[in-house]
C-alpha positions in Angstrom: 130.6 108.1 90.9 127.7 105.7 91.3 127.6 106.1 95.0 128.5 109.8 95.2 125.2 110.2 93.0 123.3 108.1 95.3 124.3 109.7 98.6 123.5 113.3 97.0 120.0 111.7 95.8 119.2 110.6 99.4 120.7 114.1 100.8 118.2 116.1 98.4 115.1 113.6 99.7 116.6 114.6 103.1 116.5 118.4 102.9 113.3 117.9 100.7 111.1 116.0 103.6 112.6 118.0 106.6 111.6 121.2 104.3 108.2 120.0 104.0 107.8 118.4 107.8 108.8 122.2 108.7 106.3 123.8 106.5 103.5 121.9 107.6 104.4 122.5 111.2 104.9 126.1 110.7 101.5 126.1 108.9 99.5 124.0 111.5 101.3 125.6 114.8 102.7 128.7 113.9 105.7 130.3 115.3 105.2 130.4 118.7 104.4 126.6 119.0 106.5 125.4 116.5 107.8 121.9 117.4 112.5 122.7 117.6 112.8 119.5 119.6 111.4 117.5 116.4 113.1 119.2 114.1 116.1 118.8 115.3 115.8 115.1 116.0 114.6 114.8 112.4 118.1 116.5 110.9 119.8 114.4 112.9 118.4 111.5 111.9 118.9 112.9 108.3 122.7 113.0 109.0 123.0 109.5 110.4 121.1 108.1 107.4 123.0 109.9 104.7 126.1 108.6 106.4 124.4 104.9 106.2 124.0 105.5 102.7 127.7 106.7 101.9 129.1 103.8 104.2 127.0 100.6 103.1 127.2 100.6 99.6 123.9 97.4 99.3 121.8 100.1 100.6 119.6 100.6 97.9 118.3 104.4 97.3 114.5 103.7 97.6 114.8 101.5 100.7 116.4 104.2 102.5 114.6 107.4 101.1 111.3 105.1 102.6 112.7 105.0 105.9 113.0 108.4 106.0 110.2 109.5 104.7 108.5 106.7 107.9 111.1 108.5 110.4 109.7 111.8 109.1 106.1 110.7 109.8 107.4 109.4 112.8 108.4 112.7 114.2 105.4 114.7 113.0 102.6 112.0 114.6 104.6 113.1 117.8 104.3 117.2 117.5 101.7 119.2 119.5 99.1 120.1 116.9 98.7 116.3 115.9 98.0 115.0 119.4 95.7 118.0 120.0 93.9 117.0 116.9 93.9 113.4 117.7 92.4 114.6 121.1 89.8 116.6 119.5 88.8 113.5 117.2 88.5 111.2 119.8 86.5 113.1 122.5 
């Protein structure tokens, strides 16, 4: 029961980050530029470390919820309207 509980907390923080990551892309680019490549490399990633989660029981549910949430950043640094910001800032 333990780890069934666990995996379903880290698949809620899942679906709860690439929710927001979506939103905020959505909000910053619109739907025209909206960053599909990222997304979907960000669900998968999801998958792969719910699957972690389920199969390694020592995983505990805050170390893996943070590397998420990093991945997450991860893939948003990398989207259009954050390197054209970047761009702007810096020239």
């Amino acid at each position: 029961m333990k780890k069934t509980l666990g995996t379903m907390m880290v698949a809620v923080a899942v679906v709860l980050l690439t929710a927001t990551f979506s939103f905020a892309e959505y909000a910053a680019a619109g739907a025209v530029n909206f960053p599909y490549f990222q997304l979907g490399c960000l669900i998968v990633g999801g998958l792969i470390i719910v699957s972690l989660k389920r199969k390694y029981e020592k995983m505990h549910l805050g170390e893996v919820v943070g590397a998420f949430a990093l991945y997450t950043i991860l893939m948003a640094l990398f989207t259009n309207p954050v390197i054209e910001a970047v761009k702007t800032i810096v020239s």
